[in-house]
N, C-alpha and C positions, 0 to 999 in steps of 0.2 A: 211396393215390391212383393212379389210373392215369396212366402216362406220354402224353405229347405226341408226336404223331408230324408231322412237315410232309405235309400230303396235297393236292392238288390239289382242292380242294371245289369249285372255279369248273368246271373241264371235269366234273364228275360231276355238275354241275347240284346241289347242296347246299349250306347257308346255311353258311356260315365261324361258326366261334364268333365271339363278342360279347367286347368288351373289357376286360370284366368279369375275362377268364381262362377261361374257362368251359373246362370240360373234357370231351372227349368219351366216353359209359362204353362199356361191353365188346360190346356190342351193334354198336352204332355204329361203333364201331372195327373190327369183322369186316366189317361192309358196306360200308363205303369199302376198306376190302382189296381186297375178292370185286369191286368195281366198279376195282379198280387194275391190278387182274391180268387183268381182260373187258378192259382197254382197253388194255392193251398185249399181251394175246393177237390181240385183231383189228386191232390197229397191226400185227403183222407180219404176219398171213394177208393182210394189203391190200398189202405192200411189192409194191414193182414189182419187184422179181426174181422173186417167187412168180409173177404176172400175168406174167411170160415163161417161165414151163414149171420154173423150180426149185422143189425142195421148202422147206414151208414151215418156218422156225424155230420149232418145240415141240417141247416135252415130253412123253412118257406119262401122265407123274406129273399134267402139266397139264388134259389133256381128260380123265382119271380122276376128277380134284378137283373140275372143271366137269359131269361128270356125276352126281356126286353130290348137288350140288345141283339138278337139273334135276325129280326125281319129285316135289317139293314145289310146283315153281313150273308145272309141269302139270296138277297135281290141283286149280292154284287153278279151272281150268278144266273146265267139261264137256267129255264126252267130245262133244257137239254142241254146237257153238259159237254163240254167237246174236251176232252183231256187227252193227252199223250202220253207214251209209255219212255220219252227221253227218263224218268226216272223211272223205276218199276215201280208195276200197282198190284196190290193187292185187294182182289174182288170176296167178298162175302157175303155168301145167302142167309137165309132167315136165323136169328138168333133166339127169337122168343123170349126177351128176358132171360136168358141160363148167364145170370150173370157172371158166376164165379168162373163158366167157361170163358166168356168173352174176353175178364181179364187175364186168363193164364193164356189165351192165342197171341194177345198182345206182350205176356211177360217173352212168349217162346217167338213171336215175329216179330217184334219190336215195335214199341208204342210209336204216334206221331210225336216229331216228325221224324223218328227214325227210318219207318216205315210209311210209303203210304197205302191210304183203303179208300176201296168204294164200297158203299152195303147198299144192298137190294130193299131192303124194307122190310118190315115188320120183328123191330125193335122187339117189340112190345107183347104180353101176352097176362094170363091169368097167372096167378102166384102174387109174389111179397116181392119180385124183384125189378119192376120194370121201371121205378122213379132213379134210379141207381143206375138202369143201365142207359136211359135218355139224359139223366145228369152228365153221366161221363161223356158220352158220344158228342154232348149238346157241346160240351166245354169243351172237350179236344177240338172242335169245330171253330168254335170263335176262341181260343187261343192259335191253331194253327191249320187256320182254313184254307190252304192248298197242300194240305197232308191228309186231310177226311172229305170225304166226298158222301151224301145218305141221301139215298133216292125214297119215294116215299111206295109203302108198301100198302096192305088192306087194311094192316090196323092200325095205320096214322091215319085215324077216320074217326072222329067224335062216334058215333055211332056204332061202328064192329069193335072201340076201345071202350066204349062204354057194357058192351054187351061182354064183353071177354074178362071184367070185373076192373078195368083201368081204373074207372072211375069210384068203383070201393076202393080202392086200396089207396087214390089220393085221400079219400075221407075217412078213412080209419087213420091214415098217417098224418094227415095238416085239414086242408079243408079245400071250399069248391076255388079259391082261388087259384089252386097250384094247377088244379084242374082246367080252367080256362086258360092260364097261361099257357099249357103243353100245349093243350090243340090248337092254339092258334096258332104254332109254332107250325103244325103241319101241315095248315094252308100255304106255307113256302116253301117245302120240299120240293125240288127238282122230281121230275118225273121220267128222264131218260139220259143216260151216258151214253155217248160216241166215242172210242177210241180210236186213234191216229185214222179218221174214216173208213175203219176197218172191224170194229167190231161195236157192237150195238149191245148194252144191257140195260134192262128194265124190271122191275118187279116181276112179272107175269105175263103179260098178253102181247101181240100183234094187233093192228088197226088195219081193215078195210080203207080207211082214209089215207087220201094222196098227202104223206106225211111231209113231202118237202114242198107241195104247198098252203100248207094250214096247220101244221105243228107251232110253228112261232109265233102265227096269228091265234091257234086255238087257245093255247095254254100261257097266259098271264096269270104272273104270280103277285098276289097270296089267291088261291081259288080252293073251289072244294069239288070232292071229287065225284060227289055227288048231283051236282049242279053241270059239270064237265063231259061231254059223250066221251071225246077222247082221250081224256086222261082217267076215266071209267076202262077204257079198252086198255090200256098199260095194265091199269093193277086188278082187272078180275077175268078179262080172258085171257084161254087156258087152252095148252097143246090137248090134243086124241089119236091117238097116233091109228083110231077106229077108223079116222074121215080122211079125205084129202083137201077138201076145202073148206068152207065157211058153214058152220053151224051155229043155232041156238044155245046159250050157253044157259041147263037147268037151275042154274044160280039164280037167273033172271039179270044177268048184272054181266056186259061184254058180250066178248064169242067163244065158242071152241074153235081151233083153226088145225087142219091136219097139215099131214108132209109136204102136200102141191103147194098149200100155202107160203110152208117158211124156202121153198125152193124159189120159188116166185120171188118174195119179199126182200130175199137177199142177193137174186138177181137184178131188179129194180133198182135197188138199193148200194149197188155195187158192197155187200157187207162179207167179208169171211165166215161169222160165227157171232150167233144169238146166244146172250149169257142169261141169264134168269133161275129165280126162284121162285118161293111164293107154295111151295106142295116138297113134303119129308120124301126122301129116297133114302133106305135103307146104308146105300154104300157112300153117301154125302156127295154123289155126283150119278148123273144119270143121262146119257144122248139118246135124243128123239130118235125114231129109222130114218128121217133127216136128221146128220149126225153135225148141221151146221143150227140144230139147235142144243146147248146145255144146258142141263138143269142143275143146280149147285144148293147146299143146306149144310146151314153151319151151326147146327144144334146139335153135337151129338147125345145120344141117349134121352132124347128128347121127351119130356116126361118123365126123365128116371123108371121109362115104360119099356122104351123099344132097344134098347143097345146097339142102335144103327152109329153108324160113323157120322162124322162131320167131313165137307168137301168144303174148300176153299180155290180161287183159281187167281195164278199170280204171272203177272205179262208182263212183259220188256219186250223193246224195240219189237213191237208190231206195227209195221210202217211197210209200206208199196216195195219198197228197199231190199231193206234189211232183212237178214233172218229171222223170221218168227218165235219168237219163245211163249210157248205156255205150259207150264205146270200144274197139275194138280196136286194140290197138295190136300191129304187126310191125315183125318184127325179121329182117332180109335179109344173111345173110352174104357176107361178098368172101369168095370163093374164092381168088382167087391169092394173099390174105394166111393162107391155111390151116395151111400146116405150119412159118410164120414164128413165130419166137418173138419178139415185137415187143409195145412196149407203146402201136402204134398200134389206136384203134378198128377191130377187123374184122369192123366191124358196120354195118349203116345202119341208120335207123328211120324208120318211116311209123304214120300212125293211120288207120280207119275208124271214125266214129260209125254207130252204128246202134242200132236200138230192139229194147229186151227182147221176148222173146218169139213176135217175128214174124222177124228174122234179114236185115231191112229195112234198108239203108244209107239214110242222110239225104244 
């Protein structure tokens, strides 16, 4: 027989055995584990001393253990996501590691699965905080993976993570193991959300390619995006609002694509409204002169440089149907609480409604 363990069933949302005795087998017994250890990994990335500038209490051994799990519970997923707004979602652009923002958007929108999110990509950046903010993301994921959704951006890329100092900062903190474990995390990243087949977001770019015949075939996961033409064209070409069509992107890496294009693409595509990030706008939201493309950025004061706002964009019932709702919601940093390590809000918040597709405040 297998041994009795005391487990918390009530906080992991799981029925208590029955009076009976009833016992729980080996199965069971690993998943109330792996759900033991998600919730008291992100009990401490939440502690308030973390949320004041210290590091956070883990282990290597830990976010090793937890990525290991992770390639099985992303493959339950396409690599193009098709979600619904029956519950509302909340969308977020680039965070860059600002971790102590990322966790007060979540104190002030509500953590999963209170709330749900999708993020555009690019976790991750230069600083002390990006193991901290791929811990938290990773775990809310595999504890409650149809409340996070993380599409992959330019710096879930061994390569532009290694150049942006990722790869110091695993080796100043643990070593190359932790380092190998992340990135291979990101050869799973989904690479495109479809909502209720009416809005389309991605890190960054449009594809020339006839995407609804070679999207499912192009993009199997775990891949890299380097190896990938078209999932190269999601995360590094980029609007010009200069051109109308298809240009050379000076990156060397995608395309630029102007107005005709995303007018075209979302004609073809029967789409309302292109969501993406990947590039800062000062007012954390920004519509192409096609105003059926958004650009969204959820870092405000990005650098403790620019004192630009953070946008976030949050949808319910966008279906053929129903009335459309989307919100922007901003996010307006105090400044003079900038270089305080305080675990007061150093944030404000504001909303804009406005209607898909036209970029028309209500």
């Amino acid at each position: 027989d297998n041994p009795t363990f005391e487990i918390s069933y009530k906080r992991h949302g799981l029925q208590e055995p029955n009076d009976s005795g009833q016992r729980i087998n080996g199965s069971e017994l690993y998943e109330f584990i792996i759900f033991d250890q998600l919730c008291r990994l992100i009990t401490r990335l939440l502690d308030n001393q973390v949320l004041k500038g210290i590091t956070a209490d883990f282990t290597e051994h830990e976010i090793i253990d937890m990525c290991s799990l992770l390639p099985e519970q992303f493959m339950a997923d396409p690599a193009v996501l098709e979600l619904t707004t029956e519950t509302p979602l909340m969308i977020v652009g680039d965070i860059y590691a600002q971790y102590g923002h990322l966790v007060r958007l979540f104190h002030y929108y509500g953590h999963p699965p209170e709330q749900r999110y999708l993020f555009l990509g690019n976790f991750i950046s230069s600083g002390s905080r990006s193991i901290e903010t791929l811990a938290l993301l990773l775990a809310y994921k595999l504890r409650y993976p149809k409340s996070i959704y993380l599409l992959r951006g330019k710096h879930e890329c061994a390569r532009v993570a290694k150049f942006y100092g990722f790869y110091d900062e695993c080796l100043k903190r643990f070593s190359r193991r932790i380092w190998n474990a992340i990135t291979e995390i990101f050869n799973y990243l989904p690479v495109v959300a479809i909502i209720d087949d009416r809005v389309m977001c991605v890190h960054s770019g449009l594809s020339p390619i006839n995407l609804k015949k070679f999207i499912k075939k192009s993009i199997s996961l775990p891949t890299d995006i380097e190896s990938n033409r078209l999932l190269m064209h999601f995360v590094w070409s980029e609007p010009d609002e200069d051109i109308q069509n298809w240009d050379q992107n000076p990156a060397g890496r995608g395309y630029l694509y102007g107005t005709k294009v995303v007018q075209d693409f979302c004609e073809r595509y029967e789409l309302q409204q292109i969501i993406r990030s990947s590039e800062m706008v000062r007012t954390g939201y920004e519509f192409f002169p096609c105003p059926k493309l958004l650009t969204v950025f959820s870092a405000p004061d990005f650098m403790e440089i620019y004192s630009n706002d953070g946008g976030l964009v949050y949808l319910s019932n966008v279906d053929k149907d129903a009335e459309r709702r989307c919100v922007l919601k901003l996010v307006h940093p105090i400044i003079r609480l900038r270089c305080k390590q305080t675990l007061r809000m150093n944030m404000t918040f504001d909303e804009l409604p406005i209607d898909l597709g036209t970029g028309k405040f209500h």
